[in-house]
C-alpha positions in Angstrom: -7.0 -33.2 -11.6 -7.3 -31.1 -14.2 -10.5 -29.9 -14.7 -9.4 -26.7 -12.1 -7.2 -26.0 -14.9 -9.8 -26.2 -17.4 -12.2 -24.3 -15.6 -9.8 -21.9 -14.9 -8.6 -21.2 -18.2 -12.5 -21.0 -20.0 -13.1 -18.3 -17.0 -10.5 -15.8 -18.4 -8.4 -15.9 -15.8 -5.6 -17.4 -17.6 -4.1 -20.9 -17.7 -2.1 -22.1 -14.6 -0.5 -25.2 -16.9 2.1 -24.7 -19.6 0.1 -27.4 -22.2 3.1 -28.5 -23.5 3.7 -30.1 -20.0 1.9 -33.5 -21.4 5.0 -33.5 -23.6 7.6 -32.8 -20.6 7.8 -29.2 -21.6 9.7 -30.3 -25.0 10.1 -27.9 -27.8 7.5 -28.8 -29.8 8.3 -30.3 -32.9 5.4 -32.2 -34.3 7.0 -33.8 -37.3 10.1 -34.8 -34.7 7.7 -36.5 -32.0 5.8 -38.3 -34.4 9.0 -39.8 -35.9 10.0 -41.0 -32.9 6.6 -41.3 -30.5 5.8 -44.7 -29.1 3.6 -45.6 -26.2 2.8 -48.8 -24.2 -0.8 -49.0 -22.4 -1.6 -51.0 -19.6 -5.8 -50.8 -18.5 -7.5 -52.0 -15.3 -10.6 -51.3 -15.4 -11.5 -47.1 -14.3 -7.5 -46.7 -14.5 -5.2 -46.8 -16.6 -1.1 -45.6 -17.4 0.1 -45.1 -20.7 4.3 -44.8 -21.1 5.8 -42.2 -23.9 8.6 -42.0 -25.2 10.0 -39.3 -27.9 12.9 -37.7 -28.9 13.2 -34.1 -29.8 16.3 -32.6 -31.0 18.5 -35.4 -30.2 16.5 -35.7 -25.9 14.9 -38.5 -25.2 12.1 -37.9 -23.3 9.8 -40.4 -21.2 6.8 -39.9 -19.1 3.7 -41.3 -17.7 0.4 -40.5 -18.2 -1.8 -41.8 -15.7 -5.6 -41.7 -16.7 -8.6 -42.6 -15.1 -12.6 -42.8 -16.6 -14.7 -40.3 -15.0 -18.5 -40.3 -16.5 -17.6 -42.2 -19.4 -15.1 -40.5 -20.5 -11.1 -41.1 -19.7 -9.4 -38.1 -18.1 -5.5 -37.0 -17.0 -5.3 -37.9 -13.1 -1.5 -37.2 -12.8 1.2 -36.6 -15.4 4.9 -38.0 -14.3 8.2 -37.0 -16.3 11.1 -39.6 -15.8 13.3 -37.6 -17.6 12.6 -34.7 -16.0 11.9 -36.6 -12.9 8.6 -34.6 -12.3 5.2 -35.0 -11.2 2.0 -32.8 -11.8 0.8 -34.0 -8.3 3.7 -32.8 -7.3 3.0 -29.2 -8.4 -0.5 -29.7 -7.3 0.5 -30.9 -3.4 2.8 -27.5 -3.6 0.3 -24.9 -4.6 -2.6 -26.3 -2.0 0.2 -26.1 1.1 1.0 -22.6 -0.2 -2.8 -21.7 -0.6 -3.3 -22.7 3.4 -0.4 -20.5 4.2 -1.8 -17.3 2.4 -5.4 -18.0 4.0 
């Protein structure tokens, strides 16, 4: 999923993800969310989902990070905020329907 971002971004024509969106768009405090960071994994087999939890000035924040292995190597496949109860597939669904409609 995001390797249109990726190939996006090393083209020059910008970034079309806020990176901080793998922290539910937190201010980022690194010393904070290391304080308070935990995760739980669950693998099965190409897939797997990892929980985190943080809290940043005072917020708790949780999401899910759901990853899957591609050529060896483990890549985002979806990023979903329960606190912000949002979904990158969601964003991604959104800009494809309005990318039909323009064409």
């Amino acid at each position: 999923m995001l390797d249109k971002s990726d190939a996006l971004r090393k083209s020059g024509q910008g970034e079309c993800l806020d990176p901080n969106m793998a922290l539910d768009n937190a201010a980022y405090d690194r010393a904070e969310i290391d304080n308070s960071l935990k995760t739980i994994e669950a693998v099965k087999g190409d897939e797997a989902k990892v929980i985190v939890a943080f809290i940043v000035a005072g917020n708790p924040h949780r999401l899910e990070w759901e990853v899957q292995k591609v050529d060896g190597d483990w890549k985002i496949s979806d990023l979903l905020s329960v606190t912000g109860e949002w979904a990158l597939s969601q964003y991604q669904r959104e800009r494809e329907r309005t990318d039909e409609l323009i064409a």
